[in-house]
DSSP file (Angstrom, degrees, kcal/mol; ACC not computed):
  #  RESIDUE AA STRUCTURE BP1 BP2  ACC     N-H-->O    O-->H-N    N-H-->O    O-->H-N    TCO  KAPPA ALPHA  PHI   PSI    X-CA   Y-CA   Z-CA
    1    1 A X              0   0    0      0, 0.0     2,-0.3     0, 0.0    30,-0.2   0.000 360.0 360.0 360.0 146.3    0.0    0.0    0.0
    2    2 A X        -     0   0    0     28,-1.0     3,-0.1     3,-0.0    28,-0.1  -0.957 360.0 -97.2-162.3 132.7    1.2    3.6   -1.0
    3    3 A X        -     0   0    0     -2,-0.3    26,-0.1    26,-0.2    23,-0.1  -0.157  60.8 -84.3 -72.3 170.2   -0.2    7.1   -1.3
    4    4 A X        -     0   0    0     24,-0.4    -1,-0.1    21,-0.2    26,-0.1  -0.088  39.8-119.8 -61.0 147.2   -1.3    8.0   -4.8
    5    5 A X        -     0   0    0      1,-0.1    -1,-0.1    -3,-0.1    -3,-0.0   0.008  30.8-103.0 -65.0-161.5    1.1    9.2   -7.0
    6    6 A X  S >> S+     0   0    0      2,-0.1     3,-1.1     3,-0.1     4,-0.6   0.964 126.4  52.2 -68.8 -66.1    0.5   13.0   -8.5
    7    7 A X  H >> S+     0   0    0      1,-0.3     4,-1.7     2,-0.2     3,-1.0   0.911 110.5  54.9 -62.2 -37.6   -0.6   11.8  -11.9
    8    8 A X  H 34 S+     0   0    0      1,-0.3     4,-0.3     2,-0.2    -1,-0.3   0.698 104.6  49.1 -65.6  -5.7   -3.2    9.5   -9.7
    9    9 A X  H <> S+     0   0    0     -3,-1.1     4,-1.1     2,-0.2    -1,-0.3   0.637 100.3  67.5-121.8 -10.6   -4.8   12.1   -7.8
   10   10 A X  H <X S+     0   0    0     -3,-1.0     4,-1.8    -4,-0.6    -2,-0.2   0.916 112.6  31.9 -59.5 -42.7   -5.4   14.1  -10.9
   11   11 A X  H  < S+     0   0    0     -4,-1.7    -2,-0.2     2,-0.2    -1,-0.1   0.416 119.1  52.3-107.1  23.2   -7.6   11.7  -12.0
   12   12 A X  H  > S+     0   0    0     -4,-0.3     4,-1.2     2,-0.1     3,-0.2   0.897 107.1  58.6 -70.0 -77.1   -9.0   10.6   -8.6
   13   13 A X  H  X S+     0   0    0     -4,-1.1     4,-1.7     1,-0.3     5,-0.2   0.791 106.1  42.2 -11.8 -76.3   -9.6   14.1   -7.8
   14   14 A X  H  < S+     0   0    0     -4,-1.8     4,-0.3     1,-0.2    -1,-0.3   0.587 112.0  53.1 -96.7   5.7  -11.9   14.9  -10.6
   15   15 A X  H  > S+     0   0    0     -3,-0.2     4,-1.1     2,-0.1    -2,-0.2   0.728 109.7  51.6 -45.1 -39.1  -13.9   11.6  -10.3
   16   16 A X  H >< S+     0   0    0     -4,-1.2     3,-3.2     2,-0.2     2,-0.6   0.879 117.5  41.8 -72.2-106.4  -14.4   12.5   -6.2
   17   17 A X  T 3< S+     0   0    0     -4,-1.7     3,-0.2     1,-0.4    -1,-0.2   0.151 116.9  43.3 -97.5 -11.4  -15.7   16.0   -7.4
   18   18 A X  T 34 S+     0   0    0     -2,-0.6    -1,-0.4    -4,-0.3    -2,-0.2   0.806 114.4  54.5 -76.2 -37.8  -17.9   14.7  -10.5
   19   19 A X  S << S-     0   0    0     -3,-3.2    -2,-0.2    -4,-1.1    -3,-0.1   0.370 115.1-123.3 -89.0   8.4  -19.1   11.9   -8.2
   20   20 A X        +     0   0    0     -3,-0.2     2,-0.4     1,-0.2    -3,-0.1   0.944  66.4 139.2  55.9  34.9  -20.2   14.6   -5.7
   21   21 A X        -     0   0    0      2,-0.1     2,-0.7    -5,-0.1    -4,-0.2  -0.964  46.7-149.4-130.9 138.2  -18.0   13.0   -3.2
   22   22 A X        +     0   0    0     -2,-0.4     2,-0.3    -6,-0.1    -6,-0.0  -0.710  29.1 159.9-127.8 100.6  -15.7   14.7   -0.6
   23   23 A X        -     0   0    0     -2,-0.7     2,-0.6   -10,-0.1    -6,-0.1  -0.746  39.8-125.4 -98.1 130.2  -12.8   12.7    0.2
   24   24 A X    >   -     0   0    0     -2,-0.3     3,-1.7     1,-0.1    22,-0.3  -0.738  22.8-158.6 -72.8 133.8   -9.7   14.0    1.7
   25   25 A X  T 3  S+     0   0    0     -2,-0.6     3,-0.4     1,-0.3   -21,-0.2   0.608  86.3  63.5 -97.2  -5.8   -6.9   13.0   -0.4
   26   26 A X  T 3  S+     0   0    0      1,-0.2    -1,-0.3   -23,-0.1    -2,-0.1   0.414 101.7  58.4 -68.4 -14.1   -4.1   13.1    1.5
   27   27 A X  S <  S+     0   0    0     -3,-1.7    20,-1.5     2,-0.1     2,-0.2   0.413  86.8 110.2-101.1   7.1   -6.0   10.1    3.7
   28   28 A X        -     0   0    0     -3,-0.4   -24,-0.4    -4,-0.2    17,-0.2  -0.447  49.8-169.2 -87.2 138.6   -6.1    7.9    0.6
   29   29 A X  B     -A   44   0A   0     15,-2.8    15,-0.6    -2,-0.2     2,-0.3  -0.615   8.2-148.2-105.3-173.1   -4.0    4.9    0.1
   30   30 A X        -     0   0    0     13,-0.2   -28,-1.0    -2,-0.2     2,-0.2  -0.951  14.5-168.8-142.5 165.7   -3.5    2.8   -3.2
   31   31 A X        -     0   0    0     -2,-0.3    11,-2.3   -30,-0.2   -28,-0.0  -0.775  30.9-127.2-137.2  98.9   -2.9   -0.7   -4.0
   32   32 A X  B     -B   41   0B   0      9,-0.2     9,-0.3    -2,-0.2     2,-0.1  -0.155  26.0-142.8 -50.9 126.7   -1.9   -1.2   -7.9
   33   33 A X        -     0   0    0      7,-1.8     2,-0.7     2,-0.0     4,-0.3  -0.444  21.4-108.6 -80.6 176.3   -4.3   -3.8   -9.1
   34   34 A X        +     0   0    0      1,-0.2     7,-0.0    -2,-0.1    -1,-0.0  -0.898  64.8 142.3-104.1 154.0   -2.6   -6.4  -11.6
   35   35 A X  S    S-     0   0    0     -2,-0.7     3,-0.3     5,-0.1    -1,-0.2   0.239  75.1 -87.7-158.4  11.1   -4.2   -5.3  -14.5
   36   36 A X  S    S-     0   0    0      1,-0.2    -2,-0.1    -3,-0.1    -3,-0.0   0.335  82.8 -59.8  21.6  34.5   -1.6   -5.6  -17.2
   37   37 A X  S    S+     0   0    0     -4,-0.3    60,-0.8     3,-0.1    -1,-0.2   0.012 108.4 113.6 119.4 -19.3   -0.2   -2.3  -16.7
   38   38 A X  S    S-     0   0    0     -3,-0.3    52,-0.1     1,-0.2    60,-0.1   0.779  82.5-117.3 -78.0  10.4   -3.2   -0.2  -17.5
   39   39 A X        +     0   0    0      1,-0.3    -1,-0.2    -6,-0.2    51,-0.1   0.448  39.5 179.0  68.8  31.5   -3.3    0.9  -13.7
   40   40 A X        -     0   0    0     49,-0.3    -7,-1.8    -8,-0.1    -1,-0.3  -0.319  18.3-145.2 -63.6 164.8   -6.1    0.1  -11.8
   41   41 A X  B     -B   32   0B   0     46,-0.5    46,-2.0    -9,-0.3     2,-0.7  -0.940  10.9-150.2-149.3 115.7   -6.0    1.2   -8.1
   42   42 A X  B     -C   86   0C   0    -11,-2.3    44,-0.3    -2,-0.2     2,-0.1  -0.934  33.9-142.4 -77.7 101.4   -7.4   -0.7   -5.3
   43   43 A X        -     0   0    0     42,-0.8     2,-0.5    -2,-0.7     7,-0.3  -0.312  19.5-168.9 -81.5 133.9   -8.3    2.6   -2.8
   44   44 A X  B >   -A   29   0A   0    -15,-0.6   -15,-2.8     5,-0.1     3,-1.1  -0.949  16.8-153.4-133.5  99.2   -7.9    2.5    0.9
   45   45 A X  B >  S-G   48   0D   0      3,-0.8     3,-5.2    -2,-0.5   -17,-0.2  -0.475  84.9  -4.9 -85.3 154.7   -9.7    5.6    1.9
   46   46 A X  T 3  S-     0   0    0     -2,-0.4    -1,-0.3   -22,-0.3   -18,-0.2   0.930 128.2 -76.2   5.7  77.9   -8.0    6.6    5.4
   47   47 A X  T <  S+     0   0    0    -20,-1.5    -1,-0.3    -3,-1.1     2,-0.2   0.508 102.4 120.9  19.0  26.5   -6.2    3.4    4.9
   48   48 A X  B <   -G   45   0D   0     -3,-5.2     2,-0.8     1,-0.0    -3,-0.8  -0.711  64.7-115.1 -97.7 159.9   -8.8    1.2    5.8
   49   49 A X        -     0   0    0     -2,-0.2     3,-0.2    -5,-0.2    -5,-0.1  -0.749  24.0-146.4 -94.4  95.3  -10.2   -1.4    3.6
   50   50 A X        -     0   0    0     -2,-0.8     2,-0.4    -7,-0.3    35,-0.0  -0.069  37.8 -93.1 -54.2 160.5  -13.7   -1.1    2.6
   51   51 A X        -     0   0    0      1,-0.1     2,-2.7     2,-0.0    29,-0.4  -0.687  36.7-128.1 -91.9 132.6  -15.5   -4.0    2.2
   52   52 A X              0   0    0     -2,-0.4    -1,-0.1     1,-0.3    26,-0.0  -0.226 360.0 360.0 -71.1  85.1  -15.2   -4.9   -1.7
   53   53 A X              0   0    0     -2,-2.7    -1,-0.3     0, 0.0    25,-0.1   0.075 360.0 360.0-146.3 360.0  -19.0   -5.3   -2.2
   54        !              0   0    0      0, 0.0     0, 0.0     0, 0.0     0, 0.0   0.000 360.0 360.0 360.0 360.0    0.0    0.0    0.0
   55   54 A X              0   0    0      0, 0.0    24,-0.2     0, 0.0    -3,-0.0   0.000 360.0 360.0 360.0 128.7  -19.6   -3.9   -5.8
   56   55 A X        -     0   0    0     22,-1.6     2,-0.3     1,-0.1    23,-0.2   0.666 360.0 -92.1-118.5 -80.9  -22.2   -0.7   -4.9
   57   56 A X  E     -D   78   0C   0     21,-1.1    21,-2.5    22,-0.2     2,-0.5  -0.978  43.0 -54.2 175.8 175.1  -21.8    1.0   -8.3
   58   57 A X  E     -D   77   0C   0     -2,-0.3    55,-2.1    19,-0.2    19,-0.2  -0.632  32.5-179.9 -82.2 115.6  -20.0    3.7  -10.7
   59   58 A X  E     -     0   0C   0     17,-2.1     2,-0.2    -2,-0.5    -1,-0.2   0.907  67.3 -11.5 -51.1 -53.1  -19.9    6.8   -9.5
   60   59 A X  E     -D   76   0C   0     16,-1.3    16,-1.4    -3,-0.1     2,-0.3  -0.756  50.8-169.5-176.1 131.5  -18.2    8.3  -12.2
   61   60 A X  E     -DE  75 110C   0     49,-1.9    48,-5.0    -2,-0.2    49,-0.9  -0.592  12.1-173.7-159.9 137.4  -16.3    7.3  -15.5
   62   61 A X  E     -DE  74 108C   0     12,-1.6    12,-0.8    46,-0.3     2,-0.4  -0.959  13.0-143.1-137.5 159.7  -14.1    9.8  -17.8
   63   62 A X  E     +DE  73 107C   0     44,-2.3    44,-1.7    -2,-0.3     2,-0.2  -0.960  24.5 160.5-130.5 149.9  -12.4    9.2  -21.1
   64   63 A X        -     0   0    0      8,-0.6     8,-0.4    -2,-0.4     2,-0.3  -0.838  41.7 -97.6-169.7 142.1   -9.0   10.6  -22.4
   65   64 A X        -     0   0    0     40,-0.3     6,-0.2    -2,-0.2     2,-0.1  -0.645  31.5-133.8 -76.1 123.3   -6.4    9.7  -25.2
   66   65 A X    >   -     0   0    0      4,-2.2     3,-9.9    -2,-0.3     4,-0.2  -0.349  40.4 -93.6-112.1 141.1   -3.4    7.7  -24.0
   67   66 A X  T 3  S+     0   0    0     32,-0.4    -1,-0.1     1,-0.2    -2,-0.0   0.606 126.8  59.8 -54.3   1.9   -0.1    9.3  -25.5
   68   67 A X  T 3  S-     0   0    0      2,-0.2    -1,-0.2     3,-0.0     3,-0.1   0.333 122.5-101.6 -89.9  -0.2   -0.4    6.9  -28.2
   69   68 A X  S <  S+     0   0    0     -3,-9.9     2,-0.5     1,-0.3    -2,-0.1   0.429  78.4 131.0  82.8   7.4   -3.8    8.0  -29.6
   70   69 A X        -     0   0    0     -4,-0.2    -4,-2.2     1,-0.1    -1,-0.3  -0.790  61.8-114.1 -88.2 137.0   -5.8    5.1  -27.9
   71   70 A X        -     0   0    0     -2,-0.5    21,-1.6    -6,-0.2     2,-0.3  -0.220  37.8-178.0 -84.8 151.1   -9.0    5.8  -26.0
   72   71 A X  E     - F   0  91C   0     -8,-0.4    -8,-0.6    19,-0.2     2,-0.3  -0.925   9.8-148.3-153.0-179.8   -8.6    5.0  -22.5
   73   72 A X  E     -DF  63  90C   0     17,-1.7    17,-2.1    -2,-0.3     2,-0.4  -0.991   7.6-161.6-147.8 142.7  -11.3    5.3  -19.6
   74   73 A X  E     +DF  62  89C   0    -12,-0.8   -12,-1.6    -2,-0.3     2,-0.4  -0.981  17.7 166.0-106.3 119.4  -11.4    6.0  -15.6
   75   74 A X  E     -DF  61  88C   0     13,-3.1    13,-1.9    -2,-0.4     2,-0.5  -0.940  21.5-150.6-137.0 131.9  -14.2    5.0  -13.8
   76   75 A X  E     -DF  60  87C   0    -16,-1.4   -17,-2.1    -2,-0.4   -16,-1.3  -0.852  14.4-149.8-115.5 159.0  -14.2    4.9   -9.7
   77   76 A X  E     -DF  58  86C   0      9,-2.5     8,-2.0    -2,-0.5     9,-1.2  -0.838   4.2-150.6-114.1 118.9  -16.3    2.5   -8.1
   78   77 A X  E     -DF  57  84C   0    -21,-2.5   -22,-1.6    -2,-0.5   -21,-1.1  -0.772  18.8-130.6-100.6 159.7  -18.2    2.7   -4.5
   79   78 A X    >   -     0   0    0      4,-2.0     3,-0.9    -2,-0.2   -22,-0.2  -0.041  41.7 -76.4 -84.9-153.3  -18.8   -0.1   -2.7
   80   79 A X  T 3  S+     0   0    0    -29,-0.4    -1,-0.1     1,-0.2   -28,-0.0   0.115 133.1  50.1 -70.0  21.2  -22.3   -0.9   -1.1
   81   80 A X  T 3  S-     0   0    0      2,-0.1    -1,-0.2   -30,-0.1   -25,-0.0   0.339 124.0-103.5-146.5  -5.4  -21.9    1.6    1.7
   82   81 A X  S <  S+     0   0    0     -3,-0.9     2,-0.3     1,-0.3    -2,-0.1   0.609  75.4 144.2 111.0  28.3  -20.9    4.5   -1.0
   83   82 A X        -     0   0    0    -32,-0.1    -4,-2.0   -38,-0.0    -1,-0.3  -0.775  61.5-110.4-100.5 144.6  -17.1    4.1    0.1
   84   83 A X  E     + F   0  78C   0     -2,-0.3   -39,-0.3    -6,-0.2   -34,-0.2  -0.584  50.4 165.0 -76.5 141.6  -14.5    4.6   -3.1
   85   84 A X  E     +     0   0C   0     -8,-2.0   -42,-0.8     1,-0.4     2,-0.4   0.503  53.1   4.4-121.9 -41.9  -13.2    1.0   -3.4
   86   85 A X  E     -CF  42  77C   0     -9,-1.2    -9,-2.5   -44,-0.3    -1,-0.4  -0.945  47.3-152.8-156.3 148.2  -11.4    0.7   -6.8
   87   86 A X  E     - F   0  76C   0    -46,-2.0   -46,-0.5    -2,-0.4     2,-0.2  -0.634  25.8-163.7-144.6  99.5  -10.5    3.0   -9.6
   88   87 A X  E     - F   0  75C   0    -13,-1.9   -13,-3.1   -48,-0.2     2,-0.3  -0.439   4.9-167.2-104.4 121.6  -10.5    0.6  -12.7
   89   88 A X  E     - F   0  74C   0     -2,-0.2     2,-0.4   -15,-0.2   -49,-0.3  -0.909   7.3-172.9-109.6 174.2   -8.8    2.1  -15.5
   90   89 A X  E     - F   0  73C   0    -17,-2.1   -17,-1.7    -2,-0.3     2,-0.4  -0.937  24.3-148.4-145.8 154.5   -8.9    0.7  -19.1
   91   90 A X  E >   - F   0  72C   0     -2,-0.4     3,-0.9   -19,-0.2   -19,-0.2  -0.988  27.5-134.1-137.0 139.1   -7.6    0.9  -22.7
   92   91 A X  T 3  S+     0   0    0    -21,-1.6   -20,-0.1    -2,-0.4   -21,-0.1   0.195 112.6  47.1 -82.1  30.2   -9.9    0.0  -25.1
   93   92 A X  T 3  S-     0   0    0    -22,-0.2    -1,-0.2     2,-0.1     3,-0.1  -0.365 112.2-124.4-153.3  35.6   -6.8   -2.2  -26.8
   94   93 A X    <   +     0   0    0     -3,-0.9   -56,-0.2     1,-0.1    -2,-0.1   0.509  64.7 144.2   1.2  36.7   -6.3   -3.3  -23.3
   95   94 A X        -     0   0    0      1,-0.2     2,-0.3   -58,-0.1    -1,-0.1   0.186  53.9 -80.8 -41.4 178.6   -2.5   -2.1  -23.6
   96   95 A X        -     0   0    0     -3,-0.1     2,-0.4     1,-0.1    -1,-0.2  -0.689  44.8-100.5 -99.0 169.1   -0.6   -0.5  -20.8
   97   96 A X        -     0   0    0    -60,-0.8     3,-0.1    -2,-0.3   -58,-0.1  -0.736  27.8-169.7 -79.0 126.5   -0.9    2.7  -20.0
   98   97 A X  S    S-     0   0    0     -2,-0.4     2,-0.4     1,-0.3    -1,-0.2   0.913  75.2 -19.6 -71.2 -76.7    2.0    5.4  -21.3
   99   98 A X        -     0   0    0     -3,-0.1   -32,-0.4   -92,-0.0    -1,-0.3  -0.947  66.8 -99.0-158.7 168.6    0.9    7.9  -19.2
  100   99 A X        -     0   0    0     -2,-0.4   -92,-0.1     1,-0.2   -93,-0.0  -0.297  46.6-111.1 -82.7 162.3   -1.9    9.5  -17.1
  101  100 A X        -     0   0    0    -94,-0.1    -1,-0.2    -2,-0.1     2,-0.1  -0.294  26.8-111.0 -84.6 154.8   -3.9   12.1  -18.5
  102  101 A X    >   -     0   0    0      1,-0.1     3,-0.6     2,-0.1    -1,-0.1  -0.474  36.6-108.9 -79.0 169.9   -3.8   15.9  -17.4
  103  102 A X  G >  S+     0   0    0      1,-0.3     3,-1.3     2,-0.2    -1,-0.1   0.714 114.4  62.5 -91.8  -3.6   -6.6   16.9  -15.9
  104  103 A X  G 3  S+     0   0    0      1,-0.3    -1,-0.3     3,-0.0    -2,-0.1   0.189 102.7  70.3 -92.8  31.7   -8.0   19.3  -19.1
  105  104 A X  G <  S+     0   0    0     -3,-0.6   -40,-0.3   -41,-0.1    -1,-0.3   0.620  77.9  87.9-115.9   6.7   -7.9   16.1  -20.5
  106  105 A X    <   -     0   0    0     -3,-1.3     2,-0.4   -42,-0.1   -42,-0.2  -0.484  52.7-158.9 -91.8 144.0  -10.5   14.2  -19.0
  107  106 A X  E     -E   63   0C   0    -44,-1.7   -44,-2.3    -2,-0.2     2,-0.1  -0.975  12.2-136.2-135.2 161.9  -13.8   13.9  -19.9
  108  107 A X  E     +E   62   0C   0     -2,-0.4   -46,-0.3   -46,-0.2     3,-0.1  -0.427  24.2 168.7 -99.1 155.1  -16.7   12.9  -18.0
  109  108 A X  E     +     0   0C   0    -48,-5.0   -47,-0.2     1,-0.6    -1,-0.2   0.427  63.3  24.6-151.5  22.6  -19.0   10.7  -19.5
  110  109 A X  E     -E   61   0C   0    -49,-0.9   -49,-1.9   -51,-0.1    -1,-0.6  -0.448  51.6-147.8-150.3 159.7  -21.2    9.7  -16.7
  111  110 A X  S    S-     0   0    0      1,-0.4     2,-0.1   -51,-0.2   -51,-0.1  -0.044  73.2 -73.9-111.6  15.5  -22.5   10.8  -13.2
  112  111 A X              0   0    0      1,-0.1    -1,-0.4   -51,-0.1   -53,-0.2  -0.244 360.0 360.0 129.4 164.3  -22.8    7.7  -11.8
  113  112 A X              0   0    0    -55,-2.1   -54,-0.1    -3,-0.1    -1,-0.1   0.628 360.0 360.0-144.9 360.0  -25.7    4.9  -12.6
């Protein structure tokens, strides 16, 4: 377990604040999921471990991976509304080059 890098909390950041959710982010932990590189984040919100019982998506952005491939963040609460996971994705399930800025994001849903 490890706090987020910079690049992680950019797009942490504006997931919490589309999702209407106000986490301090300085109490967040991470855990890289294995994912083959594309950087999903297990989340330990003031380093405890929520219980992983899928709740739903808060809130999911899209941005172009430095290689021109669409790539996706979506963070996930559990059943008690606690951030659990922030799954990222490449639609060519490659790894991830690097994490988007944040005027690169866009939101593409407020949760379902």
């Amino acid at each position: 377990m490890r706090k987020p890098t910079s690049d992680e909390l950019i797009i942490l950041s504006f997931l919490l604040e589309n999702a209407g959710l106000e986490v301090e982010l300085g109490k967040i932990w991470v855990e890289p999921m294995t994912d083959g590189g594309m950087g999903s984040l297990k989340l330990y919100p003031n380093r405890e471990n929520p219980k992983y019982e899928f709740g739903h998506n808060a809130a999911e952005c899209w941005f172009k991976d430095s290689d021109g491939v669409a790539a996706s963040g979506a963070l996930y609460l559990n059943t008690q509304g606690v951030p659990f996971e922030l799954d990222m994705w490449k639609v060519d399930f490659s790894t991830l080059i690097k994490w988007p800025k944040r005027e690169e994001l866009t939101l593409t849903s407020s949760g379902t």
